[in-house]
C-alpha positions as CSV (number, residue, x, y, z in Angstrom):
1,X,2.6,22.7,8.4
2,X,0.1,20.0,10.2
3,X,-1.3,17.7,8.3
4,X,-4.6,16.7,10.6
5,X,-6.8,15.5,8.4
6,X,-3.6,13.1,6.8
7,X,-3.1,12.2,9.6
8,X,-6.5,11.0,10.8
9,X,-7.1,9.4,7.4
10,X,-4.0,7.3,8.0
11,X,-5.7,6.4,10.7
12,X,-8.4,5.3,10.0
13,X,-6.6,3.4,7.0
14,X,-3.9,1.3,10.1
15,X,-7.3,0.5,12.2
16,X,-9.4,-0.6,9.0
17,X,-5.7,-2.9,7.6
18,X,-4.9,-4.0,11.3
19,X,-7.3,-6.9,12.3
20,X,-6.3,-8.5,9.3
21,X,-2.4,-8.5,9.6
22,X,-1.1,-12.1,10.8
23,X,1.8,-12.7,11.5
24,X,5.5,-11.0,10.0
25,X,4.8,-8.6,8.2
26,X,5.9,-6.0,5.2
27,X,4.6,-3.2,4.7
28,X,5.3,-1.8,0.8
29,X,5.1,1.8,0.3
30,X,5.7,2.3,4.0
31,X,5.8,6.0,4.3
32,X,6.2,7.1,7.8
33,X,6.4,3.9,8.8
34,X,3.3,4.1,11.2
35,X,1.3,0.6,10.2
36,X,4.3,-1.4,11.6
37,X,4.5,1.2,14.4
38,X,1.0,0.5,15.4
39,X,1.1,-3.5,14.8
40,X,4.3,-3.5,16.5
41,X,6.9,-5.6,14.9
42,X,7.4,-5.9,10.8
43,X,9.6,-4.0,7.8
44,X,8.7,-0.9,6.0
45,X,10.3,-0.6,2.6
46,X,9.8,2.3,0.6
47,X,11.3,4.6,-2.3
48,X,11.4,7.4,-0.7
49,X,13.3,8.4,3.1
50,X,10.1,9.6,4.6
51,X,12.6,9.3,8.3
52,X,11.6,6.1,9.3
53,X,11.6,3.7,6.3
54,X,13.6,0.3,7.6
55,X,14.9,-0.4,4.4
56,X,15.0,2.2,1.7
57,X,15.4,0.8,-2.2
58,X,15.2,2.4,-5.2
59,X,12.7,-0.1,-7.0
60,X,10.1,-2.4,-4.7
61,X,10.1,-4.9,-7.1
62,X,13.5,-6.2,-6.0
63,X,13.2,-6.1,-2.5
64,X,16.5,-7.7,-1.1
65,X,15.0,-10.0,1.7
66,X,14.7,-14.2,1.4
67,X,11.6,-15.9,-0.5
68,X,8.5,-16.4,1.3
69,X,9.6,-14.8,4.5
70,X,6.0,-12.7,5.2
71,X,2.9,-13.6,6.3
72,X,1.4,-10.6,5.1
73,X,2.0,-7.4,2.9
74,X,0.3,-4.6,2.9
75,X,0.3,-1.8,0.3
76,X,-1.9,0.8,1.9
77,X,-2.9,3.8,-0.3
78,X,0.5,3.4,-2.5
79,X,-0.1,0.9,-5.3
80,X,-1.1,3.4,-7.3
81,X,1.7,5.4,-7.0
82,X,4.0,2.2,-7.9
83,X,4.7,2.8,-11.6
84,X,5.7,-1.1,-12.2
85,X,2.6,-2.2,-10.4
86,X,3.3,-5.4,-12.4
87,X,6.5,-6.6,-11.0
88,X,6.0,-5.4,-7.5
89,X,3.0,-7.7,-7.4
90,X,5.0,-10.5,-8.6
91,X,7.9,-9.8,-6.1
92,X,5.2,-9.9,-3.3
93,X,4.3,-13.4,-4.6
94,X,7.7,-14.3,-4.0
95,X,7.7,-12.7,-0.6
96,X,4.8,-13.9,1.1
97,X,4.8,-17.7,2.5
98,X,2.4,-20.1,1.0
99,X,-0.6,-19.0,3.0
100,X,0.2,-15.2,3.0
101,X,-2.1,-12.5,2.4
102,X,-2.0,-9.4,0.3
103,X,-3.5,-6.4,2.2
104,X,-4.3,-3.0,-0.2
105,X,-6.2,-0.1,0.0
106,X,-7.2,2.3,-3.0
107,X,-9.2,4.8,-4.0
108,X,-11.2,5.6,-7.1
109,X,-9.3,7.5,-10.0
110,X,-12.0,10.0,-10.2
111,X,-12.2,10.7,-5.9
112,X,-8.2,10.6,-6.1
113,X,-7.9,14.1,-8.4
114,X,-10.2,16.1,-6.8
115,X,-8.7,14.8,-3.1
116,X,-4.9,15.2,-4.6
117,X,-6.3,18.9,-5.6
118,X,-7.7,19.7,-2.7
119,X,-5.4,19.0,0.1
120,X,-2.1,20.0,-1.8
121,X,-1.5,22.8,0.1
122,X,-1.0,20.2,3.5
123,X,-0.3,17.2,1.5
124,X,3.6,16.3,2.7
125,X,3.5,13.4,0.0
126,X,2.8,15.6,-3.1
127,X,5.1,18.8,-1.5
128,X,7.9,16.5,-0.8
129,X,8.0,13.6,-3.4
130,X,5.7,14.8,-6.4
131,X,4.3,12.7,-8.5
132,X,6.6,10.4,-10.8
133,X,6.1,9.2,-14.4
134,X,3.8,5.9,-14.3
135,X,1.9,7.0,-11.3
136,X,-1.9,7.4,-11.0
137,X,-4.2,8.7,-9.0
138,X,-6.2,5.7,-7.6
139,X,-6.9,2.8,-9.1
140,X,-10.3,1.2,-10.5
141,X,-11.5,-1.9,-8.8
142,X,-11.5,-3.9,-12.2
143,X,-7.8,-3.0,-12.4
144,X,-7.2,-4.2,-9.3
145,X,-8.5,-7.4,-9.7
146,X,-7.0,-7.5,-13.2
147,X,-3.4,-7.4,-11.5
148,X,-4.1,-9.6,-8.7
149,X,-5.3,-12.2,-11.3
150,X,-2.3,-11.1,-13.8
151,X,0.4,-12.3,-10.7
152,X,-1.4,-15.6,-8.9
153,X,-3.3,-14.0,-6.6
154,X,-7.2,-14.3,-5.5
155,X,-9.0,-11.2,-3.8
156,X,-11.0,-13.6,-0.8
157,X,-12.5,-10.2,0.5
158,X,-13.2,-6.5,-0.6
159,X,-14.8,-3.7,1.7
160,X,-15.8,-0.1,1.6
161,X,-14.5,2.1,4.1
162,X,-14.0,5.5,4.8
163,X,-17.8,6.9,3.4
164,X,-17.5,4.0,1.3
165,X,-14.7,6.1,-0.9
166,X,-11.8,3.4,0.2
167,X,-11.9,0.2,-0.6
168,X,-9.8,-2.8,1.2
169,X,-8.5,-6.0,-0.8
170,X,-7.3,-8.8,0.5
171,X,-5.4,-11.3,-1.3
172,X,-4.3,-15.2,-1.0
173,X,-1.6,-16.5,-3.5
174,X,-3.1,-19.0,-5.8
């Protein structure tokens, strides 16, 4: 089945995340791998073979590349479906060079159900993949800021998007 509204909210997500990519970039949670796609160079990494993941593991918090090797990561509309939120935050600390940024989208808990109800039927991510133990759906912007602040980073900018539903993040290392 065709997913057109996933696809046009993906999107909309690339084109809100893509003036701020600099540099090499890693895109966590990669899915179809469209971001780097679109930006034209970078590494997706995700858990799950979505048919064009560059490097597949089974845990991104051990993400088998050298130490501060990215100028920017992005986890776009994933982090909440990262059960160890934590370390994966922590492992992009160790990724990202010293001035690296840390790119995320989210959505609100609330908005997530009711849009994780509603497009079931089409949505390939909950057909094919489910969702796990320790996942949520979406993510509070007080919890977000509490993990940034939990693993050295500093949010420099967050922005509404998408009928102010999405929200953007970006992230410096401390």
């Amino acid at each position: 089945m065709n997913d057109i509204i996933g696809k046009k909210l993906e999107k909309i997500r690339i084109d809100k995340v893509i003036p701020h990519i600099e540099g090499n970039l890693l895109d966590i949670g990669c899915g179809n791998n469209q971001l780097t796609k679109t930006y034209g160079q970078g590494i997706g990494v995700d858990v799950f073979d979505w048919g064009n993941v560059d490097i597949l593991v089974e845990d991104t918090s051990n993400i088998p590349l050298k130490d501060k090797s990215f100028n920017t990561i992005t986890i776009i509309a994933a982090l909440n479906h990262i059960p160890n939120r934590d370390k994966v935050i922590k492992e992009c600390h160790r990724l990202l060079d010293i001035n690296g940024k840390l790119i995320i989208t989210m959505i609100p808990p609330n908005i997530s159900r009711i849009w994780h109800f509603l497009r079931k039927p089409w949505d390939i991510d909950q057909k094919e993949r489910g969702m796990k133990d320790g996942e949520v759906f979406g993510m509070k912007e007080k919890q977000v800021i509490s993990l940034m602040e939990a693993n050295k980073f500093k949010i420099t900018k967050v922005s509404y998007f998408m009928a102010r539903i999405n929200k953007l993040y970006i992230c410096q290392k401390k």
